[in-house]
C-alpha positions in Angstrom: 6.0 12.2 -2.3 8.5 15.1 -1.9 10.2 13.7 -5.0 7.5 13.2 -7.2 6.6 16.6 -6.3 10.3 18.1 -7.0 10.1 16.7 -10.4 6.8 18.4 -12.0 6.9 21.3 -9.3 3.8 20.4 -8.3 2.1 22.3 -5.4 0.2 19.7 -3.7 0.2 15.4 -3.7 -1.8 12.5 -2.7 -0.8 8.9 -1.7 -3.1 6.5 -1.9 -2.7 3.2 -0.6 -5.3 0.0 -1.5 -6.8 -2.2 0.8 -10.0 -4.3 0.0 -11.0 -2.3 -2.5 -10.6 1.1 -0.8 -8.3 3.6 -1.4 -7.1 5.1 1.6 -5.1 8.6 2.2 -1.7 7.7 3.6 0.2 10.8 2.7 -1.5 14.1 1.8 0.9 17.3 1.1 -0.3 20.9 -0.6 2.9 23.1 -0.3 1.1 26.7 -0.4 -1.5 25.7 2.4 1.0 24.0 4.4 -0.5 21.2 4.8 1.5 17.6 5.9 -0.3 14.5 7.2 0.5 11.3 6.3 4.2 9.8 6.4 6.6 10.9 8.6 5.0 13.8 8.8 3.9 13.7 12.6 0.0 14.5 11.9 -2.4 11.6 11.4 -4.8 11.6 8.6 -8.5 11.2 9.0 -9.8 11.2 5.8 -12.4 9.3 4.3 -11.5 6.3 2.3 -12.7 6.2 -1.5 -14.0 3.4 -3.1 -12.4 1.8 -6.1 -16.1 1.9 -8.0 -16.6 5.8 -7.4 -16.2 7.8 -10.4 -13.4 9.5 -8.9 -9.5 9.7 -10.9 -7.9 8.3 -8.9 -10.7 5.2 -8.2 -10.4 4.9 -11.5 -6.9 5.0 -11.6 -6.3 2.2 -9.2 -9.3 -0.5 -10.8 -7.9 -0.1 -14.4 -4.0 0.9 -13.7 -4.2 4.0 -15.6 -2.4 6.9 -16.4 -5.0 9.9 -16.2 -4.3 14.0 -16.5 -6.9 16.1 -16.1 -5.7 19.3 -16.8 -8.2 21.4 -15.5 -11.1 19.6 -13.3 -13.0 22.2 -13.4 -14.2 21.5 -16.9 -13.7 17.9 -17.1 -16.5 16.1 -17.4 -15.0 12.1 -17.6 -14.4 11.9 -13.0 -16.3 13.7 -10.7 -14.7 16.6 -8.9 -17.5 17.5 -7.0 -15.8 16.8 -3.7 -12.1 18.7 -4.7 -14.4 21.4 -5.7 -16.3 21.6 -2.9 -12.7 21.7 -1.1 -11.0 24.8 -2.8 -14.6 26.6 -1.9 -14.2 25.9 2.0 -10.2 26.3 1.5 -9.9 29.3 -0.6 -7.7 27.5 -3.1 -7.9 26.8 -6.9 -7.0 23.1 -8.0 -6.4 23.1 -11.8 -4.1 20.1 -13.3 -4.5 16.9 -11.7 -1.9 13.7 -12.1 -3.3 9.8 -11.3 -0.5 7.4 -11.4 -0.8 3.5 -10.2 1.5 2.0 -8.1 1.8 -1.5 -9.4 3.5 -3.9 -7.7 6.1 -7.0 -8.8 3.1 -8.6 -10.1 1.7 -5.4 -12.3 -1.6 -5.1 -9.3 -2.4 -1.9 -7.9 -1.4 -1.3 -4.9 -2.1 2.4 -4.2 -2.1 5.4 -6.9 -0.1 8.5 -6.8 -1.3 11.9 -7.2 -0.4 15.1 -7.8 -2.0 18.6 -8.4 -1.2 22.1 -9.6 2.3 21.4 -11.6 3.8 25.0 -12.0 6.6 26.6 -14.0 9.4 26.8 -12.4 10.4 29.9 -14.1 7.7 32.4 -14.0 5.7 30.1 -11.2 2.7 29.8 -13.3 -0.2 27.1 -13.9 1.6 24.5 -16.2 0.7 21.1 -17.2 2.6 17.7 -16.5 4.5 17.2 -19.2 5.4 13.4 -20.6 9.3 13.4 -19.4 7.9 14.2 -16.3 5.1 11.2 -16.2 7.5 8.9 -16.9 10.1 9.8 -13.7 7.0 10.1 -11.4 5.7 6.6 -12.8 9.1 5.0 -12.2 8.7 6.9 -8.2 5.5 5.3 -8.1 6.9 2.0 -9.1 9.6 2.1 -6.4 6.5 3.3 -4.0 4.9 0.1 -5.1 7.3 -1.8 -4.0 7.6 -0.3 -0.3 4.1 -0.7 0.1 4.4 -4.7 -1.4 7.3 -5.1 1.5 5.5 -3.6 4.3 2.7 -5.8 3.4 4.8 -9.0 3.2 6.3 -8.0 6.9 2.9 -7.3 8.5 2.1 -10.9 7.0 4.6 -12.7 8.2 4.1 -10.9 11.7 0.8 -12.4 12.1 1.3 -15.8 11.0 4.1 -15.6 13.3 2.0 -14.4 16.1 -0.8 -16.9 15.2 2.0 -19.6 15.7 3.1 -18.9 18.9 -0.3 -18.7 20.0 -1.1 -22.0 18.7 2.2 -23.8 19.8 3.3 -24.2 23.6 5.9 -22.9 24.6 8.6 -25.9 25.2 8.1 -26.8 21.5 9.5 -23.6 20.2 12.3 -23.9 22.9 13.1 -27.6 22.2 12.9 -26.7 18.3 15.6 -23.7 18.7 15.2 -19.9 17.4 17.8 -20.8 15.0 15.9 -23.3 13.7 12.2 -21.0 13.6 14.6 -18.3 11.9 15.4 -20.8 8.9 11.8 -21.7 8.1 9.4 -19.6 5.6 6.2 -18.7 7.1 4.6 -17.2 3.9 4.4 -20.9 3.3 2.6 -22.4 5.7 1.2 -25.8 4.6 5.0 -27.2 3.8 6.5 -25.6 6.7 3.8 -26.9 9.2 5.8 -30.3 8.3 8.8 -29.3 9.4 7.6 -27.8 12.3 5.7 -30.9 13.8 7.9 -33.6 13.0 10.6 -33.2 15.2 7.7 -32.9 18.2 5.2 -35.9 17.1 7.8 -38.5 15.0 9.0 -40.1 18.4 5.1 -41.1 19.3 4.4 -41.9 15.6 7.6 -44.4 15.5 7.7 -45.5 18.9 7.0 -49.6 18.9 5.4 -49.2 22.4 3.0 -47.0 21.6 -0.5 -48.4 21.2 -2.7 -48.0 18.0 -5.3 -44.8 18.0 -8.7 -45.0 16.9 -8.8 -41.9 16.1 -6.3 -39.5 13.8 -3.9 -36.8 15.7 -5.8 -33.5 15.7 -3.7 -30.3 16.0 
C-alpha cells in the first residue's frame, strides 16, 4: 500500500480484499489524518464490508475488473459517494481524486481492488490527478498484491484440509504412513491423493486370502 501510495503521492489508500462476494477493508491508510489499520499496522479494522452489487467504485471495480478514476467525487454522478461524503463531513477532510484498481489473480479473477485517493503534486503539494504512467506501476503493485492474497488463500486451504484429515484419520495411521511420506502428497487434490493415503492401511485386508467376503462395501 505504502508503494502504491509513493508512486502517485497519494494521501490516503484502500485495500480491499474479496470474499463471497464482499469486499472487505484489509488495509486502510490516509497520511494527513494519520490514520493506519489494516496490515501490519497493529490496529484492527472494523469496517463494514461492501457488497460487490452496490453502486460503489470500488464494487464495481472488483465485479467487472475495471480501471476507474474519478477525479473529483463530488460531482460524479456514475458511483455513489454518499458514504465518503458523509465521511469528510464527520472528519473534516476533502476527498477529491479517487483510484479503483483490481487485483486479479493467475487466473485474471478479482481478488480484492486497490484504492487510492487524493494524488498530489509533489512539487507545489497540490490536488493532481493520477496520471497513466502512474496507473500502470500501481496496476502491476496490484498484480503482485494479487498474488499474495492467491497464496495466503492456497495456505489457509491446505491448512484445513489438512486439519480435516487428521481429524478424520486415527492417529497410528499417520504414524505407520510416516511425516515424510504426508509431506510428499498434494492435499489441494484430494480425490487422487485419498488413494494413496488408504492403500497402504486397507490393501493387506483387501488381499489377504483368509479374509472372508463382505456383504457390504468398506465405508470410510
Amino acid at each position: 500500500m505504502a508503494e502504491a501510495r509513493n508512486v502517485c503521492h497519494a494521501d490516503g489508500g484502500t485495500l480491499y480484499v474479496l470474499k463471497d462476494k464482499q469486499l472487505y477493508f484489509k488495509i486502510v491508510q490516509n497520511q494527513s489524518m494519520n490514520i493506519f489499520m489494516g496490515g501490519d499496522s497493529g490496529h484492527s479494522n472494523t469496517l463494514p464490508a461492501i457488497s460487490i452489487d452496490e453502486n460503489k467504485i470500488s464494487a464495481h471495480c472488483a465485479k467487472h475488473k475495471e480501471v476507474i478514476q474519478a477525479e473529483d467525487i463530488y460531482h460524479d454522478q456514475q458511483f455513489d459517494f454518499s458514504s465518503t461524503i458523509q465521511y469528510d463531513a464527520e472528519m473534516g477532510y476533502k476527498t477529491h481524486g479517487m483510484l479503483a484498481i483490481p487485483m486479479l489473480d493467475r487466473r485474471n479473477q478479482a481478488v480484492g481492488v486497490l484504492q487510492l485517493i487524493n494524488p498530489t503534486d509533489p512539487k507545489t503539494g497540490e490536488a493532481a490527478r493520477f496520471e497513466k504512467n502512474q496507473i500502470e506501476i500501481i496496476y502491476s503493485l496490484a498484480s503482485q498484491a494479487a498474488v499474495a492474497v492467491e497464496n495466503i488463500h492456497s495456505q489457509e486451504q491446505i491448512a484445513r484440509k489438512n486439519a480435516a484429515f487428521k481429524r478424520f484419520v486415527p492417529t497410528e495411521f499417520i504414524s505407520h504412513l510416516g511425516k515424510k511420506k504426508l509431506r510428499k502428497l498434494n492435499w489441494a487434490r484430494p480425490p487422487r491423493n485419498l488413494c494413496q493415503f488408504y492403500f497402504p492401511i486397507f490393501a493387506p485386508l483387501l488381499l489377504c486370502p483368509s479374509s472372508s467376503p463382505r456383504k457390504k462395501p468398506l465405508t470410510f
